[in-house]
PDB file of N, CA, C and O in Angstrom:
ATOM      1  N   UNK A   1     -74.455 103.186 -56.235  1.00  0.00           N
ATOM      2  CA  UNK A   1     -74.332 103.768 -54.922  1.00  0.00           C
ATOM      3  C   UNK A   1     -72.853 103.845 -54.549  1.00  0.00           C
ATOM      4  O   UNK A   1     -72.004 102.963 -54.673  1.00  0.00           O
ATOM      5  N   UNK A   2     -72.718 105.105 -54.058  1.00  0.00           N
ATOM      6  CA  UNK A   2     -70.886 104.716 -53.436  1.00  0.00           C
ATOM      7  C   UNK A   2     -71.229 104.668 -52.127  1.00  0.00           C
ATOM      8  O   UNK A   2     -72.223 104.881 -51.434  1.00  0.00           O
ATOM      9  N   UNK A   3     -69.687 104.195 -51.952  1.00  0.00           N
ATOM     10  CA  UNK A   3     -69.830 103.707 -50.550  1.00  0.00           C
ATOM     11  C   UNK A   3     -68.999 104.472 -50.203  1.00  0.00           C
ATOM     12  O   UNK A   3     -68.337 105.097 -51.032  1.00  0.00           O
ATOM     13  N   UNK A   4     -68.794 104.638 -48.607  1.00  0.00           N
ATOM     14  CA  UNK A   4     -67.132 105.283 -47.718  1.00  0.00           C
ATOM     15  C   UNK A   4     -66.262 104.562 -47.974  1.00  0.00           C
ATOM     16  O   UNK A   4     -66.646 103.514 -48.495  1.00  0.00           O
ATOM     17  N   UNK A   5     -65.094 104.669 -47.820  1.00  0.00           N
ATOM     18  CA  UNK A   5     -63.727 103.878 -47.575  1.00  0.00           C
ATOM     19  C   UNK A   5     -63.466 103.849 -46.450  1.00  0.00           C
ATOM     20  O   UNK A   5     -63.370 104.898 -45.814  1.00  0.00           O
ATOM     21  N   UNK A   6     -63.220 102.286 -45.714  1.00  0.00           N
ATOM     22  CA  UNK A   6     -62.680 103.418 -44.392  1.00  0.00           C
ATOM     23  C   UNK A   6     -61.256 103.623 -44.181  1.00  0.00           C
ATOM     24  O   UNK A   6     -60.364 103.285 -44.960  1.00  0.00           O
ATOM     25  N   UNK A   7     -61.135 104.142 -43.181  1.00  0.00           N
ATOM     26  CA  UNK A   7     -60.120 105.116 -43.167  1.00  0.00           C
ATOM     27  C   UNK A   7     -59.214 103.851 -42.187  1.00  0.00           C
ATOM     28  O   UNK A   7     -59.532 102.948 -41.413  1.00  0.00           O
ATOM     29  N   UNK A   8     -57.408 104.647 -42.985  1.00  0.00           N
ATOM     30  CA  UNK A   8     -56.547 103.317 -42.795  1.00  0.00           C
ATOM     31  C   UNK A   8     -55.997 104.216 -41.100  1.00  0.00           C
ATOM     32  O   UNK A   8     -54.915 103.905 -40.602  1.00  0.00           O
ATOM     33  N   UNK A   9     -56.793 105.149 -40.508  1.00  0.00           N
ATOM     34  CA  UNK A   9     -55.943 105.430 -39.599  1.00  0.00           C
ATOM     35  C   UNK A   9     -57.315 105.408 -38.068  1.00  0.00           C
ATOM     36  O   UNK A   9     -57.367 105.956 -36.967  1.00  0.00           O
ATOM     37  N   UNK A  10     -58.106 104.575 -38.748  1.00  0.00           N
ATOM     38  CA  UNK A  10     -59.458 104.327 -37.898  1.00  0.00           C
ATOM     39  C   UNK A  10     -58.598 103.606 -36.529  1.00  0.00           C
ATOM     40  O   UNK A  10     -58.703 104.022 -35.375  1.00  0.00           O
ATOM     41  N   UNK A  11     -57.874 102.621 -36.894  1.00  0.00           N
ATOM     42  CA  UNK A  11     -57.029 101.954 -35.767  1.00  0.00           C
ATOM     43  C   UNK A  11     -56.059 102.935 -35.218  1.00  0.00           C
ATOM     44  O   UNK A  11     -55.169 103.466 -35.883  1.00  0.00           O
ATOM     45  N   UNK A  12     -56.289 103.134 -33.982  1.00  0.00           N
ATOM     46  CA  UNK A  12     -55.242 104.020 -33.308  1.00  0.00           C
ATOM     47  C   UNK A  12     -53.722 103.499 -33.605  1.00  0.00           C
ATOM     48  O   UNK A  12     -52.839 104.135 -34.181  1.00  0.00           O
ATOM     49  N   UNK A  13     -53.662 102.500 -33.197  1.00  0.00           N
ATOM     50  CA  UNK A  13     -51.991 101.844 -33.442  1.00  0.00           C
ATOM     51  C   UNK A  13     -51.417 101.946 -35.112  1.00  0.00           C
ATOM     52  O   UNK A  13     -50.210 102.002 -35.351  1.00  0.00           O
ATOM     53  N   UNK A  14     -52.513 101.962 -36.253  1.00  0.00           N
ATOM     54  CA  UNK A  14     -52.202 102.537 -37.387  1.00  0.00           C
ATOM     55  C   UNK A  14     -51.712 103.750 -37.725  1.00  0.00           C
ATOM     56  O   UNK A  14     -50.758 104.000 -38.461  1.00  0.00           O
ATOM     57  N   UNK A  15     -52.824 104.899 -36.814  1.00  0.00           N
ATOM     58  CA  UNK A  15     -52.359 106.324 -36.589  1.00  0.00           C
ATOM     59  C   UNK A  15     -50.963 106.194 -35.787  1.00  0.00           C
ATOM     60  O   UNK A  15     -50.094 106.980 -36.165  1.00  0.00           O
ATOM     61  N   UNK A  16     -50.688 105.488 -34.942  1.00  0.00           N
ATOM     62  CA  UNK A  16     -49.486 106.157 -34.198  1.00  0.00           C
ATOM     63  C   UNK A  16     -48.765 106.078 -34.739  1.00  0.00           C
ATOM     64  O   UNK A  16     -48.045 107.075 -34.684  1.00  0.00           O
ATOM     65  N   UNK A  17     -48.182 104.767 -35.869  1.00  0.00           N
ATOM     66  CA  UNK A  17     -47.383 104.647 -36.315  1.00  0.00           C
ATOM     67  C   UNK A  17     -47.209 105.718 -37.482  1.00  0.00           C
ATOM     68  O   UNK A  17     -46.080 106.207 -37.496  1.00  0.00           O
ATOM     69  N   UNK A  18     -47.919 106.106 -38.287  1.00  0.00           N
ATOM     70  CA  UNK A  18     -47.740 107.231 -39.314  1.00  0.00           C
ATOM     71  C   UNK A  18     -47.461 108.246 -38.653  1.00  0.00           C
ATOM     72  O   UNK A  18     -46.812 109.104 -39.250  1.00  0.00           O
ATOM     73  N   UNK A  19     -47.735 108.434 -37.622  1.00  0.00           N
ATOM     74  CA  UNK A  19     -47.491 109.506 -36.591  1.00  0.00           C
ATOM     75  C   UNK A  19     -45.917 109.849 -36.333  1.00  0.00           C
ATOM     76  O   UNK A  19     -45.303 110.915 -36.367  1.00  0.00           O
ATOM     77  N   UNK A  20     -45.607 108.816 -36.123  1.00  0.00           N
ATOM     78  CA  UNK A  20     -44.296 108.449 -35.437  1.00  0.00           C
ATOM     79  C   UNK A  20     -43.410 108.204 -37.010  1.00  0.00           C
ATOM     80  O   UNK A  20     -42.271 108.670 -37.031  1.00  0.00           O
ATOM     81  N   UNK A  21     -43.826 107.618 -38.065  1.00  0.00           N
ATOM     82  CA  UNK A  21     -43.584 107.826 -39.503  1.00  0.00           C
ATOM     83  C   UNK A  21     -43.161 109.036 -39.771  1.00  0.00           C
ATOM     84  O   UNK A  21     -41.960 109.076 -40.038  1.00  0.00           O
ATOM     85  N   UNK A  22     -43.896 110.359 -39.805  1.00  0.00           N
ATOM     86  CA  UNK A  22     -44.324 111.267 -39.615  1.00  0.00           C
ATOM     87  C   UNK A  22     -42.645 112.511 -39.013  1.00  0.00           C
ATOM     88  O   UNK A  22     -41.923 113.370 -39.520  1.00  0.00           O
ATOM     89  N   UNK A  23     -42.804 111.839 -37.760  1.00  0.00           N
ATOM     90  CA  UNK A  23     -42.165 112.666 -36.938  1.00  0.00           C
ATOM     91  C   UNK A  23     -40.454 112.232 -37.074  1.00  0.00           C
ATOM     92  O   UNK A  23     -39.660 113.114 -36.745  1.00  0.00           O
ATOM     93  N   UNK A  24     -39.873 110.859 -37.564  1.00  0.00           N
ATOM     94  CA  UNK A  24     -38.779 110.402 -38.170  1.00  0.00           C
ATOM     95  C   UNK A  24     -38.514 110.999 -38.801  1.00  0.00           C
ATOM     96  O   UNK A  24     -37.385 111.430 -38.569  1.00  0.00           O
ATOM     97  N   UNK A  25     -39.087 111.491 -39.901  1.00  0.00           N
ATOM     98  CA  UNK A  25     -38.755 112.542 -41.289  1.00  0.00           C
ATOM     99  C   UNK A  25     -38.356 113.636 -40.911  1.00  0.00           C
ATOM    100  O   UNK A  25     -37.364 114.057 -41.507  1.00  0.00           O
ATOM    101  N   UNK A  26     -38.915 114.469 -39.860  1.00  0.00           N
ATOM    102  CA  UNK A  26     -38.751 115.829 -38.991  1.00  0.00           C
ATOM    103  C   UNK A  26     -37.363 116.063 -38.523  1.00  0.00           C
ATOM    104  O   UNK A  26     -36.839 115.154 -37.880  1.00  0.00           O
ATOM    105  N   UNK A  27     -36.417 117.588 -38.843  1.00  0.00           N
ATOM    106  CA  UNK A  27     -35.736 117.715 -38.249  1.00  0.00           C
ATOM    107  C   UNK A  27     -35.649 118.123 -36.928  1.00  0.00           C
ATOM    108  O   UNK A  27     -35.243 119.277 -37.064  1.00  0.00           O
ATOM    109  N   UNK A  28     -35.715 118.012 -36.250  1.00  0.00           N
ATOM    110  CA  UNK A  28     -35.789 118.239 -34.536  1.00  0.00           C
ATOM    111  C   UNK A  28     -35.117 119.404 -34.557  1.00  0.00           C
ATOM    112  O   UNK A  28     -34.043 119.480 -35.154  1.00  0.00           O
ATOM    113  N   UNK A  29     -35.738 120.614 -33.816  1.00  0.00           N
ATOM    114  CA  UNK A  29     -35.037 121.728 -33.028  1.00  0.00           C
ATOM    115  C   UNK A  29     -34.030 121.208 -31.743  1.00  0.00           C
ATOM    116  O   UNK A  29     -33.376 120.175 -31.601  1.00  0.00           O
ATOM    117  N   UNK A  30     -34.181 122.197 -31.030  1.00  0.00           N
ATOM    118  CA  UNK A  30     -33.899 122.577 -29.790  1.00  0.00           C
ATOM    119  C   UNK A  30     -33.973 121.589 -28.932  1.00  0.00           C
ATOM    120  O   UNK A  30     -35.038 121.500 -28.319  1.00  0.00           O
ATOM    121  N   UNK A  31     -32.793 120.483 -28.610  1.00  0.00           N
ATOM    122  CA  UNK A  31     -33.012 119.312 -27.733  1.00  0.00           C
ATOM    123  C   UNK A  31     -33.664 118.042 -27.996  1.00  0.00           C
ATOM    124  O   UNK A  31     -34.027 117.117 -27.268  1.00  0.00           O
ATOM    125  N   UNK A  32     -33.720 118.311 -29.524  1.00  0.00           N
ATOM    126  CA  UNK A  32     -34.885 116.758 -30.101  1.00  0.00           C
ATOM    127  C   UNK A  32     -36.151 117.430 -30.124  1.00  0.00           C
ATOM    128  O   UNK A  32     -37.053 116.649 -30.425  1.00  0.00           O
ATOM    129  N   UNK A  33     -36.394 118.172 -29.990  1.00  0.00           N
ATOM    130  CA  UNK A  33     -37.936 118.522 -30.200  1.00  0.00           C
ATOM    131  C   UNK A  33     -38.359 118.447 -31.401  1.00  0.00           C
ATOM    132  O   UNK A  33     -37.792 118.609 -32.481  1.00  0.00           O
ATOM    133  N   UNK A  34     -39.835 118.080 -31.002  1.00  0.00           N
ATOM    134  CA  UNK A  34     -40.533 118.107 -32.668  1.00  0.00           C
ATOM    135  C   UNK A  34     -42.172 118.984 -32.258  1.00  0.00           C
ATOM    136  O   UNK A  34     -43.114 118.647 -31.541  1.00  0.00           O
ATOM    137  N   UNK A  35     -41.874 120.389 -33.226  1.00  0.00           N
ATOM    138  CA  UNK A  35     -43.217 120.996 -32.923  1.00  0.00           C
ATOM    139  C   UNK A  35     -44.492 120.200 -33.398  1.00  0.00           C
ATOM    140  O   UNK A  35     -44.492 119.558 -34.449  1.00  0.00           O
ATOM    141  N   UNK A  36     -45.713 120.291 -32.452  1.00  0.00           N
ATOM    142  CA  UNK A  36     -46.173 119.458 -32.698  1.00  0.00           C
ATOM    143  C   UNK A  36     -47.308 119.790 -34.111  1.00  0.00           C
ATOM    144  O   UNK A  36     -48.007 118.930 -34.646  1.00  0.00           O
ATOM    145  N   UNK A  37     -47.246 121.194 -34.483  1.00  0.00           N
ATOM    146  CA  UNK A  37     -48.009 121.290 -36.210  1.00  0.00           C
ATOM    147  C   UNK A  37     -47.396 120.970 -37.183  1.00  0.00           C
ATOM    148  O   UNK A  37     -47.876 121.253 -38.280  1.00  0.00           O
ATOM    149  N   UNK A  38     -45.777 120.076 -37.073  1.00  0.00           N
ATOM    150  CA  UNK A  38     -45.105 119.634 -38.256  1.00  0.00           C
ATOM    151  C   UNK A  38     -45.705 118.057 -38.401  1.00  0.00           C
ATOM    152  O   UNK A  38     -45.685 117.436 -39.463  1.00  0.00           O
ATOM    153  N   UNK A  39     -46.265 117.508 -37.071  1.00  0.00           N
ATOM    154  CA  UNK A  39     -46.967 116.273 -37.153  1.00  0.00           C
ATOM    155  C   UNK A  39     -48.330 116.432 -37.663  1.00  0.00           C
ATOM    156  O   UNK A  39     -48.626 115.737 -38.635  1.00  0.00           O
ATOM    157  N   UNK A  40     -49.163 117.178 -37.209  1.00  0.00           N
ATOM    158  CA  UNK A  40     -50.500 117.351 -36.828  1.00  0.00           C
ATOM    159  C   UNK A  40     -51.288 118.266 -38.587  1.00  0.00           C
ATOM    160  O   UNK A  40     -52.485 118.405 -38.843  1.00  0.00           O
ATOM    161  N   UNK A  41     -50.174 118.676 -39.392  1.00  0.00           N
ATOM    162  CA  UNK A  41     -50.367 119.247 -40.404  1.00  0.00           C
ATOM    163  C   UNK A  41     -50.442 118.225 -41.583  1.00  0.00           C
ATOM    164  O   UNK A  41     -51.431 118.168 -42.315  1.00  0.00           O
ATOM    165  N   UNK A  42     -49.273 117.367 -41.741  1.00  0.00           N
ATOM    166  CA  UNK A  42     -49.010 116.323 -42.750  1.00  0.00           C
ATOM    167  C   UNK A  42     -50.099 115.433 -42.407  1.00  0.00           C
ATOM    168  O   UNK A  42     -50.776 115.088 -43.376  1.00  0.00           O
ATOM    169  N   UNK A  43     -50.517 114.874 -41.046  1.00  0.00           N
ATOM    170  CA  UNK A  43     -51.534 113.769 -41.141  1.00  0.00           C
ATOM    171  C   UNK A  43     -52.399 114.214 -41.539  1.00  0.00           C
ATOM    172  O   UNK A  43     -52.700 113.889 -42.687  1.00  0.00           O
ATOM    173  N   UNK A  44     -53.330 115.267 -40.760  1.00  0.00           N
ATOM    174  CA  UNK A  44     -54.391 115.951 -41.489  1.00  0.00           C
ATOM    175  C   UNK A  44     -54.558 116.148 -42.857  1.00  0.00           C
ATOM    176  O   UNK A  44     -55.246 115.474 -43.623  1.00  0.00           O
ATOM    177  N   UNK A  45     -53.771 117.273 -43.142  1.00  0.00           N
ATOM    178  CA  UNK A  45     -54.159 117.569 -44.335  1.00  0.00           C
ATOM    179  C   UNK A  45     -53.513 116.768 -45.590  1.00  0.00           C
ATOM    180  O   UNK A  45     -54.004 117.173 -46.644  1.00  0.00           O
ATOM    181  N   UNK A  46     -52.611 115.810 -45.757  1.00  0.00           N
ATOM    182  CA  UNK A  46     -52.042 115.199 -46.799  1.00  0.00           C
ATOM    183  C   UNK A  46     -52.676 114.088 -46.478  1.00  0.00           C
ATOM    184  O   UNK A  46     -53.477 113.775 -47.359  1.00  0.00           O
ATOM    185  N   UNK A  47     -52.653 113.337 -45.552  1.00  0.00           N
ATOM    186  CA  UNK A  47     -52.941 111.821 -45.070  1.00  0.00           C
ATOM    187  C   UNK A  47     -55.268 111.591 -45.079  1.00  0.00           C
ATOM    188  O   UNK A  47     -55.949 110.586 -44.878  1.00  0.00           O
ATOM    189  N   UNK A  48     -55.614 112.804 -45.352  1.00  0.00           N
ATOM    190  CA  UNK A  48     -56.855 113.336 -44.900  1.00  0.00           C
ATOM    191  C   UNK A  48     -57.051 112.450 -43.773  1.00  0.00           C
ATOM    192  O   UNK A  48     -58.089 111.800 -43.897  1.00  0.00           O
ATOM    193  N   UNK A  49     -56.340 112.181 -42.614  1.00  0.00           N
ATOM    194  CA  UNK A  49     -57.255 111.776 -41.636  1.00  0.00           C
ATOM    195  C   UNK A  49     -57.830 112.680 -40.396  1.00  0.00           C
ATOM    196  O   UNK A  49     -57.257 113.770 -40.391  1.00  0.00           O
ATOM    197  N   UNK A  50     -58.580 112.580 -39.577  1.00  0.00           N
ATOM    198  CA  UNK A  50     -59.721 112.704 -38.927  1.00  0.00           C
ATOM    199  C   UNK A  50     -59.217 113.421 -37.748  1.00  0.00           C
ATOM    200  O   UNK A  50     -58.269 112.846 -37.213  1.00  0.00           O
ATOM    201  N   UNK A  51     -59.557 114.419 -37.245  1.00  0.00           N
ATOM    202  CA  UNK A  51     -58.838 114.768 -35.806  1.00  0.00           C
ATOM    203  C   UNK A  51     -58.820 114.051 -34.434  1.00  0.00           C
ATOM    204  O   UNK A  51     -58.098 114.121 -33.439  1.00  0.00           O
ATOM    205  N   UNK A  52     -59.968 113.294 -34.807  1.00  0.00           N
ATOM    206  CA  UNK A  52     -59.815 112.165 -34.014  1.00  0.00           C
ATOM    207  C   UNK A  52     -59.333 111.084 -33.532  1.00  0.00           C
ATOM    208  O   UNK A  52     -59.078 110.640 -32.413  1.00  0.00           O
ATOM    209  N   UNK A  53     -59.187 110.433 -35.590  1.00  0.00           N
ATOM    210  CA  UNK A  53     -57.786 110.049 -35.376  1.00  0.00           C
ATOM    211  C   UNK A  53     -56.801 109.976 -35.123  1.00  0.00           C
ATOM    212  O   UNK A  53     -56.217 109.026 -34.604  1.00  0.00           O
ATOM    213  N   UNK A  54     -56.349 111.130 -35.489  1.00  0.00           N
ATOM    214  CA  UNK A  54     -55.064 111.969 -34.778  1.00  0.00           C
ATOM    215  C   UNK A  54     -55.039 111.562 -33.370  1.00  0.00           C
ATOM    216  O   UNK A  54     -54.432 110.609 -32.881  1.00  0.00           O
ATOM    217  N   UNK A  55     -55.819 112.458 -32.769  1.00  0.00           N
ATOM    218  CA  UNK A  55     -55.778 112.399 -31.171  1.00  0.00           C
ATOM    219  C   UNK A  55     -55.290 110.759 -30.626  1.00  0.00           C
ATOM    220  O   UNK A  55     -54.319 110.445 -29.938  1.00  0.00           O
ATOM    221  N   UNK A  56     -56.260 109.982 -31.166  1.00  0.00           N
ATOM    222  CA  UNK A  56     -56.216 108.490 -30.975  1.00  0.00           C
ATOM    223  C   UNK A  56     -54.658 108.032 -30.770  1.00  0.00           C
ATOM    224  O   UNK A  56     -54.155 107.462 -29.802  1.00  0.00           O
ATOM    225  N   UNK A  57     -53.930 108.558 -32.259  1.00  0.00           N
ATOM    226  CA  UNK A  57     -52.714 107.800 -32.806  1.00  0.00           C
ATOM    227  C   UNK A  57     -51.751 109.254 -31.595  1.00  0.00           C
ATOM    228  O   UNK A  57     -50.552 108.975 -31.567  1.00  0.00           O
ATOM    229  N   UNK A  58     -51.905 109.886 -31.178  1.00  0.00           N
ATOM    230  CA  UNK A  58     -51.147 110.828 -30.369  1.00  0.00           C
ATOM    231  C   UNK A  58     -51.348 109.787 -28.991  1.00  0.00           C
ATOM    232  O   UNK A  58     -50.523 108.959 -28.605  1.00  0.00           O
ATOM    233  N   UNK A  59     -52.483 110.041 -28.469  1.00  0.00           N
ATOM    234  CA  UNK A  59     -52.270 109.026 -27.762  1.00  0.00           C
ATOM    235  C   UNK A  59     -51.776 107.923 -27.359  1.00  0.00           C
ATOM    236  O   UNK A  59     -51.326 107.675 -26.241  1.00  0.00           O
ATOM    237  N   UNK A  60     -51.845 107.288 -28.203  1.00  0.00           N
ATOM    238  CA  UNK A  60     -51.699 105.623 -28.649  1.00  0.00           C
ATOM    239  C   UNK A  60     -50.218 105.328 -28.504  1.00  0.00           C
ATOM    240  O   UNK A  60     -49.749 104.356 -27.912  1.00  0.00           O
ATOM    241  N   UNK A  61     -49.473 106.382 -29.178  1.00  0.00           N
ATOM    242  CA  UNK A  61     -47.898 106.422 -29.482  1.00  0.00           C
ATOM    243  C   UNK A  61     -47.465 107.008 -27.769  1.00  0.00           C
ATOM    244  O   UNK A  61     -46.547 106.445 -27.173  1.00  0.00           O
ATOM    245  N   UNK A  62     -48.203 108.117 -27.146  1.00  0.00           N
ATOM    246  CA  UNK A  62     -47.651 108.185 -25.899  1.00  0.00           C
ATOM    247  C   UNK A  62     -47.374 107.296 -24.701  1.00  0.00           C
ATOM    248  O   UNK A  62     -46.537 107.282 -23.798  1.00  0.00           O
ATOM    249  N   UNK A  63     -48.741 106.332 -25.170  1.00  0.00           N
ATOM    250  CA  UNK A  63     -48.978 105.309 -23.976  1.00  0.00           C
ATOM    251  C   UNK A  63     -48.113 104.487 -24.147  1.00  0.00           C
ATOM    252  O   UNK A  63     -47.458 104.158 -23.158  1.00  0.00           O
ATOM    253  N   UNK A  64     -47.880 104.016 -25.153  1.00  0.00           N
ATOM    254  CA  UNK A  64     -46.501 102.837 -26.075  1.00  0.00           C
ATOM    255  C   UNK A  64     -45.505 103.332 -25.333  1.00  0.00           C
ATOM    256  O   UNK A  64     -45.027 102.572 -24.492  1.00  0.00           O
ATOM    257  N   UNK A  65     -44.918 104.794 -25.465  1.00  0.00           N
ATOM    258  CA  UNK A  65     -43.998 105.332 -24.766  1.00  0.00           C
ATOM    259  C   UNK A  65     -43.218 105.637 -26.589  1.00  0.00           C
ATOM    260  O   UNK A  65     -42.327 106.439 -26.870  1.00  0.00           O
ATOM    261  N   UNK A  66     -43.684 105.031 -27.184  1.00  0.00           N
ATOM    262  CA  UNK A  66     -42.898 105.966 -28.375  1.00  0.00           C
ATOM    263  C   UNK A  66     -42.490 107.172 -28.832  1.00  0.00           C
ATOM    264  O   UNK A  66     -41.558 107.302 -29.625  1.00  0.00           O
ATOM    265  N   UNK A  67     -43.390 108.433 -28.198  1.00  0.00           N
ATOM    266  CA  UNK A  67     -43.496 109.831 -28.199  1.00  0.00           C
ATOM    267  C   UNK A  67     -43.739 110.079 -26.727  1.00  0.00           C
ATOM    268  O   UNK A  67     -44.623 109.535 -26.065  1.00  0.00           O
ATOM    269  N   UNK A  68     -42.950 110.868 -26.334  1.00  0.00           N
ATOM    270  CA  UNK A  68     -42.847 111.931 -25.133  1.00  0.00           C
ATOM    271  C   UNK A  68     -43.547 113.279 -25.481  1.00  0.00           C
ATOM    272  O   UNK A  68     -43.230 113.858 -26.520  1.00  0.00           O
ATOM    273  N   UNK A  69     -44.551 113.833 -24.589  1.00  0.00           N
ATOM    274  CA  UNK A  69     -45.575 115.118 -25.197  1.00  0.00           C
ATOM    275  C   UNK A  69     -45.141 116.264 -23.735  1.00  0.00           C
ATOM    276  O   UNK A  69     -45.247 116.024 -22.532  1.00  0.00           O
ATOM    277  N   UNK A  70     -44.673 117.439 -24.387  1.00  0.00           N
ATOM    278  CA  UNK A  70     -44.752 118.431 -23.408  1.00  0.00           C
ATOM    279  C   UNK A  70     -46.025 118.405 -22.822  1.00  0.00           C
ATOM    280  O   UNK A  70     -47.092 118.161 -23.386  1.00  0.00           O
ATOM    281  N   UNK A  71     -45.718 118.825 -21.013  1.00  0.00           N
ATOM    282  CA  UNK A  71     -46.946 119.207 -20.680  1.00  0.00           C
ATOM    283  C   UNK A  71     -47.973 120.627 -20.968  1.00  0.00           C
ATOM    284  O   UNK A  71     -48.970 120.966 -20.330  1.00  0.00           O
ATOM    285  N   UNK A  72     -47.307 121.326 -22.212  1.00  0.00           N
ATOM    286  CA  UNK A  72     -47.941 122.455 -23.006  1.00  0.00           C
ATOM    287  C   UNK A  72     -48.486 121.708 -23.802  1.00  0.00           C
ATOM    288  O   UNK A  72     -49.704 121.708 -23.619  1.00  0.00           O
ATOM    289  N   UNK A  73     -48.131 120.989 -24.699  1.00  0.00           N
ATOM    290  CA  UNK A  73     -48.538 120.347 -26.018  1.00  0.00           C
ATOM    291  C   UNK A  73     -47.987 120.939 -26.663  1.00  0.00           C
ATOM    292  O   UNK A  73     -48.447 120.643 -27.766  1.00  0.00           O
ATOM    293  N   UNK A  74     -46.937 121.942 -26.863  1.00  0.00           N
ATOM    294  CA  UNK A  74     -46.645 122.148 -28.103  1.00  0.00           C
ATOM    295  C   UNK A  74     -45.345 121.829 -28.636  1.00  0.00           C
ATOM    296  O   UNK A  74     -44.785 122.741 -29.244  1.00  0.00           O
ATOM    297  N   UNK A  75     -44.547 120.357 -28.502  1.00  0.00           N
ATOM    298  CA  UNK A  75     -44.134 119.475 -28.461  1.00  0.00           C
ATOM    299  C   UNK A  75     -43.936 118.536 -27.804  1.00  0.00           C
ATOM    300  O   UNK A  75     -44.209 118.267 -26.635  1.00  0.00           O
ATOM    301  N   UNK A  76     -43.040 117.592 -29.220  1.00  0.00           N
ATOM    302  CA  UNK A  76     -43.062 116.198 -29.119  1.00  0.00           C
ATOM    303  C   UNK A  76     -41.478 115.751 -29.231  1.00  0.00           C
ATOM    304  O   UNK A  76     -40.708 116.321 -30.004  1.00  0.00           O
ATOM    305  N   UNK A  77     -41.037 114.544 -28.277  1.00  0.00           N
ATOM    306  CA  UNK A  77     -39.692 113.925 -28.345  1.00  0.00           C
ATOM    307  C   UNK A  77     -39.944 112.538 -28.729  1.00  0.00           C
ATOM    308  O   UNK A  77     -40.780 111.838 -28.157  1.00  0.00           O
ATOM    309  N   UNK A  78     -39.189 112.132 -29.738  1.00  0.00           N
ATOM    310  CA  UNK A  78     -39.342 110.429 -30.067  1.00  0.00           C
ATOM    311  C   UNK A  78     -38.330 109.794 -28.963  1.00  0.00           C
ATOM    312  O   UNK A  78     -37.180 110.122 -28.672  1.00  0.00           O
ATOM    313  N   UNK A  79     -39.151 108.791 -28.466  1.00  0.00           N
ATOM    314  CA  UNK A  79     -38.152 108.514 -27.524  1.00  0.00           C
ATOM    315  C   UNK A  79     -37.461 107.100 -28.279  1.00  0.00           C
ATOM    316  O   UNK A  79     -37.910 106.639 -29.328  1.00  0.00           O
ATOM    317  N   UNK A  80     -36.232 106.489 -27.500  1.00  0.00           N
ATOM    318  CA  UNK A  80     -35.784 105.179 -28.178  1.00  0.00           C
ATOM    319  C   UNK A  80     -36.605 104.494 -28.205  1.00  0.00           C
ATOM    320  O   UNK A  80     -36.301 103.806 -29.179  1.00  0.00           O
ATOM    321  N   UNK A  81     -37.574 104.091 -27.815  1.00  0.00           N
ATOM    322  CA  UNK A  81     -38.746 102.625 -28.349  1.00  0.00           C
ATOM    323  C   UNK A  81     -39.349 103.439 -29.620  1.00  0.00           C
ATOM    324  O   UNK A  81     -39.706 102.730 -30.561  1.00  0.00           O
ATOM    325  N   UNK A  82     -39.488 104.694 -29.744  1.00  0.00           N
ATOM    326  CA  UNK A  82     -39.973 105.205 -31.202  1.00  0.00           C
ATOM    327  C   UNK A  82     -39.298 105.076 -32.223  1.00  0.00           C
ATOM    328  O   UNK A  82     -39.787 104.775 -33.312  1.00  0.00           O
ATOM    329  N   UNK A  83     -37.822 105.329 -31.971  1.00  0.00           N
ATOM    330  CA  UNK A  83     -36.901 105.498 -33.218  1.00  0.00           C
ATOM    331  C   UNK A  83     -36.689 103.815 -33.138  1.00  0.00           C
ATOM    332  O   UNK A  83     -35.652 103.665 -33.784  1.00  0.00           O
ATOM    333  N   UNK A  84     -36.966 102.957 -32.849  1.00  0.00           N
ATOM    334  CA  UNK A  84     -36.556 101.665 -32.561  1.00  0.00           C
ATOM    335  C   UNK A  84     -37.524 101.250 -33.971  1.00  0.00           C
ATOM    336  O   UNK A  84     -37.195 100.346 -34.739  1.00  0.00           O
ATOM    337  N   UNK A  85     -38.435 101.867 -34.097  1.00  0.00           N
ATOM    338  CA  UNK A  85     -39.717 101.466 -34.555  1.00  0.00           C
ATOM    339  C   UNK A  85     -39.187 101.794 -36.200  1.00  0.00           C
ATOM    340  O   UNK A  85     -39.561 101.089 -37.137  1.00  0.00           O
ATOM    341  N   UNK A  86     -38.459 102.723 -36.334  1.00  0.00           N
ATOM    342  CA  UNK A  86     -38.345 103.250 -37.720  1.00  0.00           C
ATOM    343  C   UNK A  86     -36.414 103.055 -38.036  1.00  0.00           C
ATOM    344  O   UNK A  86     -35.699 103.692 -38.809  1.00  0.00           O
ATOM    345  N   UNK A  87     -36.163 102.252 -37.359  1.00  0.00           N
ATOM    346  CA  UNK A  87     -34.251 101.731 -37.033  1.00  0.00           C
ATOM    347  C   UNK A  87     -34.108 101.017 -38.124  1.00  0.00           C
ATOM    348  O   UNK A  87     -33.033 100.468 -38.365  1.00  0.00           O
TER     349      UNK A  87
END
């Protein structure tokens, strides 16, 4: 019988951090920005995690205050407690 694996990004605070992993690597446009399908592409589809997950670890990292989210959504700013995280 196989079984599932579970998934290493089931913990939101796991997701944020790959998240925020993620978004370190990113060259920032326009003012520090980071579009948010240069995050939302690599977790998904390389990391295979869950959109839910995602959401979770988007969250998770906003509430921390690690990531700053336009009120469009279609970016993201690491703020200093984020880059603190990957210093």
């Amino acid at each position: 019988m196989k079984y599932v694996e579970p998934s290493p990004y089931a913990d939101p605070e796991q997701a944020a951090r790959r998240i925020i992993e993620i978004a370190s690597t990113i060259e920032p446009v326009q003012d520090g920005r980071i579009h948010i399908e240069k995050l939302n592409w690599p977790f998904l589809s390389q990391d295979k995690a869950k959109p839910a997950e995602y959401g979770a670890g988007i969250k998770f990292a906003i509430d921390r205050g690690w990531l700053w989210m336009h009120e469009s959504g279609t970016y993201v700013k690491i703020t200093p407690e984020g880059a603190a995280l990957f210093a």
